[in-house]
C-alpha positions as CSV (number, residue, x, y, z in Angstrom):
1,X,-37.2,32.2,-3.9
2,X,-39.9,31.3,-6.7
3,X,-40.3,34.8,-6.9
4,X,-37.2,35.8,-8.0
5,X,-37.0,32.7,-10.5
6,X,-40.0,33.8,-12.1
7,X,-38.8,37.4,-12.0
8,X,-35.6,36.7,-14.1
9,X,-37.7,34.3,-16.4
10,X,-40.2,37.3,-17.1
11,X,-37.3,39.6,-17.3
12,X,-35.5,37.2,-20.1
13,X,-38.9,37.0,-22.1
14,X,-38.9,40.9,-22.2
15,X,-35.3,41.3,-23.3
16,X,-36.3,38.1,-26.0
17,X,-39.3,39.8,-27.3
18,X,-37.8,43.3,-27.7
19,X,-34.8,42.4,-29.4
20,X,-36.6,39.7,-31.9
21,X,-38.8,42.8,-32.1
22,X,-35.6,44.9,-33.2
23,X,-34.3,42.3,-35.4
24,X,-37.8,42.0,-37.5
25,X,-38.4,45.7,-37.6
26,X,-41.9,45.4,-36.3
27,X,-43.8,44.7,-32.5
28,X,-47.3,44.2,-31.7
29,X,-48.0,45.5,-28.3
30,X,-50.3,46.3,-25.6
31,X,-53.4,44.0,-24.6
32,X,-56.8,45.9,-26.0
33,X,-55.7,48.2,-28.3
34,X,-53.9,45.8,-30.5
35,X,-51.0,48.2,-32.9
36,X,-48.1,46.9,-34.6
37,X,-45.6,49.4,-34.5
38,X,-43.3,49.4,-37.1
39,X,-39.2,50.6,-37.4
40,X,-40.7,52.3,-41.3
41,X,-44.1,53.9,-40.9
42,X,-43.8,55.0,-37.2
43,X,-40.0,54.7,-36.1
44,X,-41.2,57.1,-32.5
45,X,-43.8,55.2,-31.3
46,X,-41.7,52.0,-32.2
47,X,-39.0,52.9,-30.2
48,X,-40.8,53.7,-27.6
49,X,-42.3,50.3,-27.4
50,X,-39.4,49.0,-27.8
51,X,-37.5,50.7,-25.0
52,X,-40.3,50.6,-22.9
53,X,-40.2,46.7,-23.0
54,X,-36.1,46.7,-23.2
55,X,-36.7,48.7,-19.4
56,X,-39.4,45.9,-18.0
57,X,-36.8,43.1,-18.9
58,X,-34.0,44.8,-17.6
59,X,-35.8,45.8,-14.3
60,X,-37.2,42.5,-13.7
61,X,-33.8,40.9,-14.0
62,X,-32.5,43.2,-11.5
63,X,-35.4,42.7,-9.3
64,X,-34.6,38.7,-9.4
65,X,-31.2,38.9,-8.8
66,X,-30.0,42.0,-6.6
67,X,-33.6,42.4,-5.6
68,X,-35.3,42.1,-1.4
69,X,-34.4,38.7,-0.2
């Protein structure tokens, strides 16, 4: 059951991030290669970030609550 708590708390946190990330224009992602992506000087990879941490939120929501029991 923790499991699926956590999973929908982890899932929330993505969902924050990306659309704080959307609202501000800009996201600083992945964990060696530090890159802020930004909505003006590179809208592609941006929105890729973006979309790709949009999908992780999304999936780990659905994994907490419809997921194996």
């Amino acid at each position: 059951m923790w499991r699926r708590v956590l999973s929908v708390a982890f899932g929330c946190a993505f969902l924050v991030w990306g659309l704080v990330s959307i609202y501000k224009g800009h996201i600083t992602a992945f964990r060696f290669y530090h890159h802020t992506f930004s909505a003006t000087n590179d809208p592609l990879g941006f929105w890729i970030v973006v979309v790709l941490i949009l999908y992780l939120g999304v999936g780990c929501i659905y994994r907490g609550v419809i997921g194996k029991r």
